[in-house]
C-alpha positions as CSV (number, residue, x, y, z in Angstrom):
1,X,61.2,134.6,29.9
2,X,63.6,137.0,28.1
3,X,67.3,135.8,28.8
4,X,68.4,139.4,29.8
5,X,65.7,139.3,32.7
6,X,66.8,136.4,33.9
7,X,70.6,137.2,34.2
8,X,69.3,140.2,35.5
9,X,67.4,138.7,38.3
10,X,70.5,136.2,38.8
11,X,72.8,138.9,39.3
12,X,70.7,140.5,41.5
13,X,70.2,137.0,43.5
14,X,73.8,137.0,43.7
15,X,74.0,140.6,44.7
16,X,71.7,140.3,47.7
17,X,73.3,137.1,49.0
18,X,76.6,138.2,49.2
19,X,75.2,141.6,50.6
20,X,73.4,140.2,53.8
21,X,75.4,136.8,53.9
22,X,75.5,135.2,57.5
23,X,80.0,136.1,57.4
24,X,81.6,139.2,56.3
25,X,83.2,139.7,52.9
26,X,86.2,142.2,52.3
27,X,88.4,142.7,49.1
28,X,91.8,145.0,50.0
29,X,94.2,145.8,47.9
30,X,98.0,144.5,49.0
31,X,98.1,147.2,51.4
32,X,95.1,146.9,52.6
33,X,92.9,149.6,51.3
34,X,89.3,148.6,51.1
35,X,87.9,148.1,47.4
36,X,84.8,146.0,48.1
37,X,82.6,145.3,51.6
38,X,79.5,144.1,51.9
39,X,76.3,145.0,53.9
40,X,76.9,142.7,56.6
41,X,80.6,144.3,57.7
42,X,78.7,147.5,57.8
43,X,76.0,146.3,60.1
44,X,78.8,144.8,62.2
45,X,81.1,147.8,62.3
46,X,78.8,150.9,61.7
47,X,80.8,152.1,59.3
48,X,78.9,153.6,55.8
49,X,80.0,152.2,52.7
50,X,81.8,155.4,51.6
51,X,83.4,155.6,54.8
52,X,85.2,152.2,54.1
53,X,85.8,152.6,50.4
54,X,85.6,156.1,50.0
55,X,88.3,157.2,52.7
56,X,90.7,154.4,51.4
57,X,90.3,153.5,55.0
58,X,92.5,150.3,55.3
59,X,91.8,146.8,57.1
60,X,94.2,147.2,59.4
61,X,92.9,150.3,60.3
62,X,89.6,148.3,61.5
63,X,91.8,146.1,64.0
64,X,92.5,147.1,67.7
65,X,96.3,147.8,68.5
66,X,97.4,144.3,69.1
67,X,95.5,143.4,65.9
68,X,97.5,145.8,64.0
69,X,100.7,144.9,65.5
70,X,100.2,140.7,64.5
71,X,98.5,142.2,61.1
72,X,101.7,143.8,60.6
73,X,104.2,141.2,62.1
74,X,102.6,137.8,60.9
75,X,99.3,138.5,59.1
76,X,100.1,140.5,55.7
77,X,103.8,138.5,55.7
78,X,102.1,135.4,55.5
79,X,100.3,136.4,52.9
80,X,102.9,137.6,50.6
81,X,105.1,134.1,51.1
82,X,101.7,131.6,51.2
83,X,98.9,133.9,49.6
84,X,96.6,132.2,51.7
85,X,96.1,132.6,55.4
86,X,93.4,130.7,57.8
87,X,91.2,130.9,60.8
88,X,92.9,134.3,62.3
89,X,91.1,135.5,65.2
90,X,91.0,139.9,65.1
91,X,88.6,142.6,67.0
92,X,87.3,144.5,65.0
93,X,86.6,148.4,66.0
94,X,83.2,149.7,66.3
95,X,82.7,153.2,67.1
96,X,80.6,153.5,70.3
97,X,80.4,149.8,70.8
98,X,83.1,146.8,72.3
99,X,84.9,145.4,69.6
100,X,84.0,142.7,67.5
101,X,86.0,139.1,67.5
102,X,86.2,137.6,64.5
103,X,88.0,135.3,62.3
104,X,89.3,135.9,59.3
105,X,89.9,133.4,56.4
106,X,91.8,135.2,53.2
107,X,93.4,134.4,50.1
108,X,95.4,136.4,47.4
109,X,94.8,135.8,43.6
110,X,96.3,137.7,41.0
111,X,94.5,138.6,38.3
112,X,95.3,137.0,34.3
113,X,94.2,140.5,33.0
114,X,97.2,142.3,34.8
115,X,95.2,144.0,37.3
116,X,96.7,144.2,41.0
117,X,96.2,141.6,43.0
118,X,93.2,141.5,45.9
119,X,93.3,139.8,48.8
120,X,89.6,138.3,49.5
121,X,88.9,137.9,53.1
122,X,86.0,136.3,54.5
123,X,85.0,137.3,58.5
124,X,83.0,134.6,61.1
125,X,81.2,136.6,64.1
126,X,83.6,134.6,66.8
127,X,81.6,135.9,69.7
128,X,80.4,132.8,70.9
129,X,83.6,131.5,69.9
130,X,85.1,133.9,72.3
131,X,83.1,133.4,75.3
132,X,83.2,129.3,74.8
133,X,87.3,129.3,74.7
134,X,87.2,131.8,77.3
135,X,84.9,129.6,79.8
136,X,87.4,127.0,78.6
137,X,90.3,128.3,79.0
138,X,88.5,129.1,82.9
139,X,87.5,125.7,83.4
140,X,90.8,124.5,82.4
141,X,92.5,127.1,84.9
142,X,90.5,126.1,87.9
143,X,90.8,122.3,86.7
144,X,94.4,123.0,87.0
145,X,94.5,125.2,90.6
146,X,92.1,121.9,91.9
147,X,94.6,119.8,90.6
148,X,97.2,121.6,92.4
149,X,95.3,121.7,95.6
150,X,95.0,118.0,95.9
151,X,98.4,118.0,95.7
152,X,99.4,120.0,97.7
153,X,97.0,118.5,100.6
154,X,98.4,115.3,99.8
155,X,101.9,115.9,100.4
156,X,100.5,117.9,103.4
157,X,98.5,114.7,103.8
158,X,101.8,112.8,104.1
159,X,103.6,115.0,106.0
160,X,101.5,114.7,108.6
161,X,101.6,110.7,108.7
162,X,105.4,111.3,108.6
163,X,105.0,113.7,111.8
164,X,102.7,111.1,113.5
165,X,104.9,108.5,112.6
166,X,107.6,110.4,113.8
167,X,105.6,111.5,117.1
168,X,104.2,107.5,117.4
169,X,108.0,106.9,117.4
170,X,109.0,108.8,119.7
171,X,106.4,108.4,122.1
172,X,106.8,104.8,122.1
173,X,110.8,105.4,122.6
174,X,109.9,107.7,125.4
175,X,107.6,105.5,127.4
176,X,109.5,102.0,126.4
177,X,112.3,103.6,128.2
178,X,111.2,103.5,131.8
179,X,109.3,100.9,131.5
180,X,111.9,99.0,130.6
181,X,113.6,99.8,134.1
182,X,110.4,99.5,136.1
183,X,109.5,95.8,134.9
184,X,113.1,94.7,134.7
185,X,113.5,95.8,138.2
186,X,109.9,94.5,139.9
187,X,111.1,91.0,137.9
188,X,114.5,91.1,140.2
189,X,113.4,92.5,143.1
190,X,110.4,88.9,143.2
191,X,113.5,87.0,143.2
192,X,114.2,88.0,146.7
193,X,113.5,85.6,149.3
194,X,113.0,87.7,152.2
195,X,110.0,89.7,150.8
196,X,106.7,89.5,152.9
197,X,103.5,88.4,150.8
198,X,102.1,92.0,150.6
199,X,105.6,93.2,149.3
200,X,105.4,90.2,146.5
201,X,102.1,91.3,145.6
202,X,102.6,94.7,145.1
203,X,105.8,93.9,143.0
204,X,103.6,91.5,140.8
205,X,100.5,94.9,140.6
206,X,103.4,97.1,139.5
207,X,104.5,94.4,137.1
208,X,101.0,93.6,135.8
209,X,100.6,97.9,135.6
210,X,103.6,98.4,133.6
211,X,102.6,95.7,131.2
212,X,99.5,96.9,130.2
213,X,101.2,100.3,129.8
214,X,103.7,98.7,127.6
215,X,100.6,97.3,125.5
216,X,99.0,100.6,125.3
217,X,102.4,102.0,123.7
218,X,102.1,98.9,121.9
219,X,98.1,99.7,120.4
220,X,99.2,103.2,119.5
221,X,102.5,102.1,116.9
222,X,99.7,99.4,115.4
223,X,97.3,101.7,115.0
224,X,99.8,104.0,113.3
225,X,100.9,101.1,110.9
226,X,97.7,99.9,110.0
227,X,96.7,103.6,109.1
228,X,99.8,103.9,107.0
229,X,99.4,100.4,105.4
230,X,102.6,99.3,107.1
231,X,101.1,96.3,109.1
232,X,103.5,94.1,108.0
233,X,103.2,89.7,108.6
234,X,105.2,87.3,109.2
235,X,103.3,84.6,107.6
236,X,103.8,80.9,108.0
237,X,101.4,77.2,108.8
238,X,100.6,77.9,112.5
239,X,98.6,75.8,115.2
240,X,96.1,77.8,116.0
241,X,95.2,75.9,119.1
242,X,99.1,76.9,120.3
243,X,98.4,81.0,119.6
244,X,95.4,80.5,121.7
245,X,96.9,78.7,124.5
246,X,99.5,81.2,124.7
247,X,97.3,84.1,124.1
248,X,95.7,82.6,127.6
249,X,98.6,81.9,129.6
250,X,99.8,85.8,128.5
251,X,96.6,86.6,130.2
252,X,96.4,84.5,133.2
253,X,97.7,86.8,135.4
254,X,95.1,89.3,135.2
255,X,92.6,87.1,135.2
256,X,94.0,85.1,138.7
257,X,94.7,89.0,140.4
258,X,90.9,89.6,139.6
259,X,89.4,86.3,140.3
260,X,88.0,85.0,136.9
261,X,88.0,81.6,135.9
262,X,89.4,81.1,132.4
263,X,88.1,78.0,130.4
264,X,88.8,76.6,127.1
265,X,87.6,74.0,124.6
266,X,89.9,73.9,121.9
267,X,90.3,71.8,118.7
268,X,93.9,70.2,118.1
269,X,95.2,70.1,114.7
270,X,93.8,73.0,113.1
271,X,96.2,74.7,111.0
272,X,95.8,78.7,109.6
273,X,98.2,80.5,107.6
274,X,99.3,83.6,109.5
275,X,101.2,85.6,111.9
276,X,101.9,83.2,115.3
277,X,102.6,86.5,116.9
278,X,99.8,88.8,115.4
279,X,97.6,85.9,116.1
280,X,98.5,85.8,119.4
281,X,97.7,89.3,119.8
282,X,94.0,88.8,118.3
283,X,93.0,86.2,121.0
284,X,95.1,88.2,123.9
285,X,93.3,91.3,123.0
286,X,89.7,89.9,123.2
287,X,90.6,88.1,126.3
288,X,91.9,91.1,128.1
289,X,88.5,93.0,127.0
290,X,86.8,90.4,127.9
291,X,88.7,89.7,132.0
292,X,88.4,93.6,132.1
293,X,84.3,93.4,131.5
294,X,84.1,90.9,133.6
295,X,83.4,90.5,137.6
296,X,85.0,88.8,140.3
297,X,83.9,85.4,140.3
298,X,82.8,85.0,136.8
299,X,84.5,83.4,134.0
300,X,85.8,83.8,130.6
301,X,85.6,80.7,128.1
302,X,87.5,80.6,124.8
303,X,85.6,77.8,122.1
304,X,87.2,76.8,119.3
305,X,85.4,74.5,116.2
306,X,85.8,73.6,112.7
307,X,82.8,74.9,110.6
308,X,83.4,74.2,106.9
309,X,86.6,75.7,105.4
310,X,87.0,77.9,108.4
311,X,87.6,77.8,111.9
312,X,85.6,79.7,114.3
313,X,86.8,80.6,118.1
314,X,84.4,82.4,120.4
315,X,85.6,84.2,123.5
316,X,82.2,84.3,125.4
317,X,82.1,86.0,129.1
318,X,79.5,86.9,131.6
319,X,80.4,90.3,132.4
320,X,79.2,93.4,131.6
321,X,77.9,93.1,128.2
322,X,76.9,95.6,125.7
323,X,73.8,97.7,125.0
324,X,72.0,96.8,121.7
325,X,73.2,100.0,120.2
326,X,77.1,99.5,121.1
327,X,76.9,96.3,119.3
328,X,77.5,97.9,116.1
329,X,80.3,100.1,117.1
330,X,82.0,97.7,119.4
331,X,85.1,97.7,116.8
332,X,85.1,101.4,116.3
333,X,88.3,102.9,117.6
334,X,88.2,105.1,120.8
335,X,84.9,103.8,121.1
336,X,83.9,102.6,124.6
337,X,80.6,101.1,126.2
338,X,80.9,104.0,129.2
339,X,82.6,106.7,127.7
340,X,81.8,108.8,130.7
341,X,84.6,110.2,133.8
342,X,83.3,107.9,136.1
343,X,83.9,104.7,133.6
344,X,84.7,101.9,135.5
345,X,87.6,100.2,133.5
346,X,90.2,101.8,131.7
347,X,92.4,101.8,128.0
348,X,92.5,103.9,124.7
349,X,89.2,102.0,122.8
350,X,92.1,100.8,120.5
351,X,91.8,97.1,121.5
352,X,88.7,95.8,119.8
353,X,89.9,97.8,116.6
354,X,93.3,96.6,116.4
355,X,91.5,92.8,116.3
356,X,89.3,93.6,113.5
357,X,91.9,94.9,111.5
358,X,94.5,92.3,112.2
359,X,91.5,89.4,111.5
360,X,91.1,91.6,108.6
361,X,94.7,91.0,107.3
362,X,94.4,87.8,107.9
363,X,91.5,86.8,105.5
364,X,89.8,86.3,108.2
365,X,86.3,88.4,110.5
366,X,84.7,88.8,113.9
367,X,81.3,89.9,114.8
368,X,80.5,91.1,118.4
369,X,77.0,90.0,120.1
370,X,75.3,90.5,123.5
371,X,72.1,90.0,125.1
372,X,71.9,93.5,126.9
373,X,73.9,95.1,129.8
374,X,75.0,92.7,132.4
375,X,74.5,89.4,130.3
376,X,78.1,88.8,129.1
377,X,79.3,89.5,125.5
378,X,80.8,86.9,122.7
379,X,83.2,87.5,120.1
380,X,83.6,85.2,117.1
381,X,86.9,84.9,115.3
382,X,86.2,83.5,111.9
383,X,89.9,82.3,110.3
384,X,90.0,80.1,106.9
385,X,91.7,77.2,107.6
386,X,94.7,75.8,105.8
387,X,93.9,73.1,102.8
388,X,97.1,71.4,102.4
389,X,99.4,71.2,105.3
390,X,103.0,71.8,104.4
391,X,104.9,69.1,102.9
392,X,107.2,69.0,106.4
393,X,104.0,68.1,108.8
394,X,105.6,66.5,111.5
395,X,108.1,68.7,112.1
396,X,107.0,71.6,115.0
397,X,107.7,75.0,113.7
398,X,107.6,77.5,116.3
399,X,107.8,81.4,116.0
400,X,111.3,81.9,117.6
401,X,110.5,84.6,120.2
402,X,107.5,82.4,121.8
403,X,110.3,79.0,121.4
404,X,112.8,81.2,123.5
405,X,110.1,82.2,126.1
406,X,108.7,78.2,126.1
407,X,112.0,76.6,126.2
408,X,113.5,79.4,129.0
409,X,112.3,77.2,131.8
410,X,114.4,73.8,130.5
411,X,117.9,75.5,129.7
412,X,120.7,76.2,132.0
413,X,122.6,79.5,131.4
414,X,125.8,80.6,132.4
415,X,127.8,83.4,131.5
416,X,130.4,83.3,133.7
417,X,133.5,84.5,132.0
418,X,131.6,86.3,129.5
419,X,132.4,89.3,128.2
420,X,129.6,92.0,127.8
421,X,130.1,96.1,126.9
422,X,127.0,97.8,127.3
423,X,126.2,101.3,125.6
424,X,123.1,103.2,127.4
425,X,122.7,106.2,127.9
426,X,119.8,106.0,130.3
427,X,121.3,105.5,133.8
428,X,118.7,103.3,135.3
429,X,118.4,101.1,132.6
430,X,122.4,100.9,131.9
431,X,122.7,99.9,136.0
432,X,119.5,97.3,135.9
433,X,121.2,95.8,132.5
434,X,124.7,95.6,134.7
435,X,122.6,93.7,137.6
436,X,120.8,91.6,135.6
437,X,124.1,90.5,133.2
438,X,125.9,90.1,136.8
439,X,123.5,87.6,138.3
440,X,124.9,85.2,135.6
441,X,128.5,85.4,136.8
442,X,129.0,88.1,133.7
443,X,131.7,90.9,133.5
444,X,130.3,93.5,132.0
445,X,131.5,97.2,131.2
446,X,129.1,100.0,130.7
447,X,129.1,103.2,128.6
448,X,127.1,106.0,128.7
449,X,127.7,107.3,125.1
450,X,128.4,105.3,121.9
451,X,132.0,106.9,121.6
452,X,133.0,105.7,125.6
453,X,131.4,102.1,123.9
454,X,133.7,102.1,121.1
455,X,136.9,102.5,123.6
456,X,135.8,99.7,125.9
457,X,135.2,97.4,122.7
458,X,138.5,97.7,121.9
459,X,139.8,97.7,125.3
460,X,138.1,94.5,126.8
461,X,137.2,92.8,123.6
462,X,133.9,91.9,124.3
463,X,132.1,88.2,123.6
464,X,129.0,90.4,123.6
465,X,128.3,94.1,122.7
466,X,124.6,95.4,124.2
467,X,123.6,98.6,122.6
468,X,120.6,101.3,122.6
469,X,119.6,102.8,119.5
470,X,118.8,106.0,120.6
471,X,121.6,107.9,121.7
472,X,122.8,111.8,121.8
473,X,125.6,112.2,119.5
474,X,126.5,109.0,118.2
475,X,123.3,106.4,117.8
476,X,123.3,102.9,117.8
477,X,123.6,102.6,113.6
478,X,126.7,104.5,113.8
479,X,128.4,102.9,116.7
480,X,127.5,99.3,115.2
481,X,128.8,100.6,112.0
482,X,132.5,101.9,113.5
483,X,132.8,98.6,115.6
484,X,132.8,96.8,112.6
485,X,135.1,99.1,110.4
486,X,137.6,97.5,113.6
487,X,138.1,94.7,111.7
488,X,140.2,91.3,113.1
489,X,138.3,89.3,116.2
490,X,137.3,92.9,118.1
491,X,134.9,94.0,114.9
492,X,133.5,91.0,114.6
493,X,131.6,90.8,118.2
494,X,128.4,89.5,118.4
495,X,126.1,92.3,118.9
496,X,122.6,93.3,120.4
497,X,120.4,96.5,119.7
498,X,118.2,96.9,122.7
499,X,115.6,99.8,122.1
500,X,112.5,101.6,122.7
501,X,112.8,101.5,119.0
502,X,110.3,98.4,118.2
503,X,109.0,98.9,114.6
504,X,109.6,95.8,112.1
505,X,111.1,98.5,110.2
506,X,113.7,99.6,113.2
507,X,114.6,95.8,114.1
508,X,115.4,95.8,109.7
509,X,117.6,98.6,110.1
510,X,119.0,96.8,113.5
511,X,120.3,93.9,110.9
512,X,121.1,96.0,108.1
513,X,123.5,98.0,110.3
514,X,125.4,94.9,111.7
515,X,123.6,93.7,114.6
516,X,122.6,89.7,115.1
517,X,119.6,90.4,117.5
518,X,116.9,93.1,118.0
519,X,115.4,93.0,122.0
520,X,112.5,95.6,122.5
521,X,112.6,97.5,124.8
522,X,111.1,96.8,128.0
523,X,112.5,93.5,127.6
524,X,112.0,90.3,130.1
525,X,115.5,89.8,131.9
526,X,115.0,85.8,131.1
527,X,115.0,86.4,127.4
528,X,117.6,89.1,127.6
529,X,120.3,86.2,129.7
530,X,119.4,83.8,127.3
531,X,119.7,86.1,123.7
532,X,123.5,86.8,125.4
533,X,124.0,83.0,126.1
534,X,123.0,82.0,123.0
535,X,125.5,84.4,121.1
536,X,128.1,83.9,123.5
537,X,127.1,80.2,122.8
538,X,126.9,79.0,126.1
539,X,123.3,77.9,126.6
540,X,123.4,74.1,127.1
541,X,120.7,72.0,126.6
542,X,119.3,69.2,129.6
543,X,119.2,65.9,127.7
């Protein structure tokens, strides 16, 4: 073939390809007047050939205003310093139509010959491009307002468990209060001994009342820490056998004032690692639910037996029993076999789920089981069992509060000559605290307010200071805090926060601020003569 056909027919392959390429091609002079186009920017735009070239129509004249401006600002500077610019996204006007994104790629050369220098641009349709980095820049936006509602309903989140913790706290201050009066004052007015029988017994039904109202308060604040994750343990090697028996003897009471036999088969020597007092609580819990199910006349029997690496203790009764379809939520909170107004026995449903959870914490389970209504329930307790005893075995460790209420019996107190200032500002509580401290030859000095408490501390110089938390004013902290600031003997008394404030985290604070002893609130009148013997140190021992 003759060599001028084929660079013919090359040239005019070349021709058509860069005609109807797949990108635009433009060739502008340094101002930006169009000298060469091809067929594919005119199909884009609409424009005519002549009207590009022709006109001396410039590219910047193809651009929308903001595409001009950045041209002007940043596009055609760039070029002049780099001769080379990349990837610039423009619209591009069409007459009649939306205008076109694009992006532009362009480079300056100069020619050898002397010829001005053209700026060769070559165009990508960015439509898709467009509506991808659109849709992502929307994803990305509602990612974002997603991400800000989480947080913002998890700080409402905790707000709200800081209002219920609040509200928990409160409540149990508010209801600790007079309880504290009612019990302390049934415990003194038994001690009469010219009350009939029927006045003793209705002392002992108010006692037994305000107790398990004082346990209700009680179920609420655990419930609030084990929501919160603030169920905290006091873990050590404990006799499990000596939670149990205690657990009983806590609930003796009711079980005598209703007529149910309690019965128990337990296993010496096995040791857990745990809580003695949250322990306590487990078995005391089941065998209140358990007395409560259960008639007059029945019984209650507490097992307990070695199986493998664990220890298993079944509170089995022959009361009321559960349906087959309870059985599953028998640890469900605020559930209750007769939810209905007529139900027969009272409580919150809290109970059974404070157990689980606590057994929970402990490494341990329990599973519920009955044979139908009126065929008694069982609950199994299954608790690992320590391995290794500690290397002090022999020695009896004892959680202190339960060796103050053991050992209350066998020691002989007398405060005669004592000194006691006590701040409350609840008047039946500050006059039942006076008659209790009194019956033990005490002198004691009251105040209604922490400030009248800080003048009588260093007025009588008290052995023993006494003082509520929760206070108008001035609270406990801060009267604590001044007594100490007294320096010399007087700021060094031995002190006592007695509160409705009963959190591990309030009796922390208690010590933190300067106190030697926490007392809950309502608080047994024995352990309350003996706390202020012991600091006073006058509690003698019977040999």
């Amino acid at each position: 073939m003759d060599g001028e056909i084929v660079t013919k027919l090359l040239r005019e392959t070349i021709e058509e390809q860069f005609e109807h390429a797949p990108c635009g091609y433009l060739s502008t002079l340094a101002d930006g007047t169009i000298v060469q186009v091809n067929q594919t920017v005119l199909d884009w735009t609409g424009y005519s050939r002549d009207e590009l070239i022709s006109s001396g129509r410039r590219f910047q004249d193809l651009l929308t205003l903001p595409g001009k401006i950045y041209h002007d600002t940043h596009f055609a500077p760039l070029m002049q310093m780099q001769g080379a610019v990349k990837e610039v996204a423009f619209d591009l006007l069409r007459p009649g139509k939306d205008p076109l994104a694009v992006i532009v790629n362009a480079s300056q050369k100069r020619e050898a010959d002397g010829r001005p220098a053209l700026t060769r641009m070559t165009l990508f349709d960015a439509t898709d491009r467009r509506t991808y980095e659109r849709e992502l820049l929307l994803a990305r936006h509602k990612a974002e307002q997603l991400a800000e509602a989480e947080r913002a309903a998890r700080e409402q989140a905790e707000r709200a468990g800081r209002v219920k913790d609040e509200f928990l706290t409160l409540i149990s201050h508010e209801l600790r209060t007079p309880l504290n009066a009612i019990l302390g004052w049934t415990q003194m007015l038994q001690r009469d001994p010219s009350l009939s029988e029927d006045q003793r017994e209705g002392l002992r039904v108010i006692e037994r009342n305000a107790r398990i109202q004082t346990q209700l308060v009680s179920d609420l604040l655990d419930m609030g820490r084990i929501d919160s994750g603030k169920m905290r343990l006091d873990v050590q090697q404990v006799e499990l056998a000596d939670a149990i028996e205690a657990a009983i003897e806590t609930a003796r009471p009711a079980a005598d004032a209703k007529g149910v036999r309690l019965q128990k088969v337990l296993d010496s020597g096995v040791v857990v690692s745990g809580d003695p007092g949250r322990l306590q609580q487990i078995f005391w819990n089941l065998l209140s639910n358990a007395i409560k199910f259960t008639p007059k006349g029945g019984f209650v029997r507490v097992v307990m037996e070695r199986v493998n690496s664990h220890v298993e203790v079944s509170v089995i009764d022959n009361g009321q029993g559960m349906a087959a379809e309870f059985v599953s939520h028998a640890f469900e909170r605020f559930r209750q076999s007769d939810a209905s107004g007529t139900r027969k026995s009272g409580g919150l449903g809290l109970g059974l789920s404070i157990v689980k959870n606590l057994i929970e914490i402990h490494g341990g389970s329990v599973r519920a089981s009955s044979e139908g209504e009126g065929k008694g329930s069982t609950f199994v307790v299954n608790l690992p069992v320590t391995v290794v005893r500690p290397a002090s075995e022999g020695l009896e460790r004892v959680h202190p509060r339960n060796a103050l209420a053991s050992n209350s019996s066998s020691v002989s107190i007398s405060l005669r000559g004592v000194r006691v200032v006590v701040a409350e500002d609840e008047t039946d509580a500050r006059d039942l605290l006076m008659r209790v401290l009194k019956s033990c030859d005490a002198e004691v000095a009251t105040a209604s307010s922490a400030m009248q408490a800080l003048e009588l501390v260093e007025r009588v110089r008290p052995d023993v200071l006494i003082s509520d938390i929760g206070m108008p004013d001035v609270d406990g902290y801060e009267l604590i805090r001044r007594v100490r600031m007294l320096g010399g003997g007087v700021g060094n008394v031995r002190a006592i926060a007695l509160t409705a404030f009963a959190r591990l985290e309030d009796r922390t604070r208690a010590m933190l601020a300067g106190y030697q002893m926490h007392l809950a609130k309502p608080v047994d009148p024995k352990e309350l003569m003996v706390t202020v013997a012991n600091l006073a140190g006058r509690i003698t021992t019977p040999v």
